[in-house]
N, C-alpha and C positions, 0 to 999 in steps of 0.2 A: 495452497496456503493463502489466509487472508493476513494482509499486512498494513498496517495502519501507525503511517509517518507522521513525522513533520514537512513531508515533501507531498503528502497525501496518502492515499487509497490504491494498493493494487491486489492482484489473484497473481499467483505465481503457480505456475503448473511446468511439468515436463513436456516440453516442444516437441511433437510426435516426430518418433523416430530417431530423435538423438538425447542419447540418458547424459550428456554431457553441457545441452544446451535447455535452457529454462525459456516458456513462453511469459515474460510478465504483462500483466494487461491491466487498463484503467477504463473510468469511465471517460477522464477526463487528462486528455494530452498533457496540459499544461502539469500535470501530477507525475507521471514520466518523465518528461523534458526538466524537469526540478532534479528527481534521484540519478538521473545519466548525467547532471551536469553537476550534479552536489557532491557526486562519492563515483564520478569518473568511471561508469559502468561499461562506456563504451557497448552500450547495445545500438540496433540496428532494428529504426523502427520498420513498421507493417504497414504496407496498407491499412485507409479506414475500412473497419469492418463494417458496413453501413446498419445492416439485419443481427448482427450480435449484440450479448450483451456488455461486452467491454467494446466499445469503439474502436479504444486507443491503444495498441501493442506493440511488444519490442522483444527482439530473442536479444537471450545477454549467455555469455559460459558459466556456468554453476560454479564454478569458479572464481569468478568476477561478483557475482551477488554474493555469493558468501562472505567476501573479502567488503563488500558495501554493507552486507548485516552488521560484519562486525565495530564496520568504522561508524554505522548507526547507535550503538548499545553502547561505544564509548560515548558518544557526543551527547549521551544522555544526562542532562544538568537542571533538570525540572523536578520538584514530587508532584505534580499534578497534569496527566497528559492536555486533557482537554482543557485546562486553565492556559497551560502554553499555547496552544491551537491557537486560542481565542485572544493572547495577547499577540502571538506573535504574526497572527495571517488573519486580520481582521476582515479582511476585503472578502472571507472567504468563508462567507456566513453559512455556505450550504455543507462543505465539509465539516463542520464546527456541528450544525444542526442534525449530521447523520450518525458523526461521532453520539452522539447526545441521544439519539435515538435507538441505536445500539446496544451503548452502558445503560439504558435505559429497559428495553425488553430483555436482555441478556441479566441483569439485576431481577427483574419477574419472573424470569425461569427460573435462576438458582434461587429465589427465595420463598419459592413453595416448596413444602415437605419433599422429599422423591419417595416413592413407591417402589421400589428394588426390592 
């Protein structure tokens, strides 16, 4: 699952071999070190991955992010994600810019006809 914060960018997947424990990963540390410190995930970072494509990773208990999802969706006080992004984390032009790149080609696919 891609998840896209106010804390940033992560992939969350199942941490092979335990259905109880979530691998989440970023590209960018400083975007992890925000959600364990903002909504108390208590994960347990990884090694840098140096040759992957997330760098930055942490196991957390599926448990523990579910309990962070939900404390995310309350804290929800914006109507515009990427207008918040952009006021709130200025310094952080590149997450803002990929946001934007995103809603951007994801807006070009659903707004061609589909063929089904």
């Amino acid at each position: 699952m891609w998840v896209f914060t106010r804390e940033g960018f992560v992939s969350v997947v199942q941490y092979r071999g335990s259905p109880e424990t979530l691998l989440v990963r970023a590209r960018d540390i400083a975007h992890l070190k925000a959600l364990n410190e903002t909504y108390d995930i208590q994960g347990q970072y990884l090694p840098t991955a140096v040759n992957a494509d997330y760098q930055a990773r942490m196991t957390v208990s599926r448990a523990r992010w579910a309990h962070a999802m939900t404390q995310m969706v309350e804290a929800i006080d914006y109507p515009n994600f990427k207008e918040m992004v952009g006021r709130d984390r200025p310094a952080d032009v590149r997450y803002l810019t990929g946001l934007i790149e995103v809603w951007t080609t994801l807006f070009d696919v659903y707004s061609k006809p589909s063929h089904d």
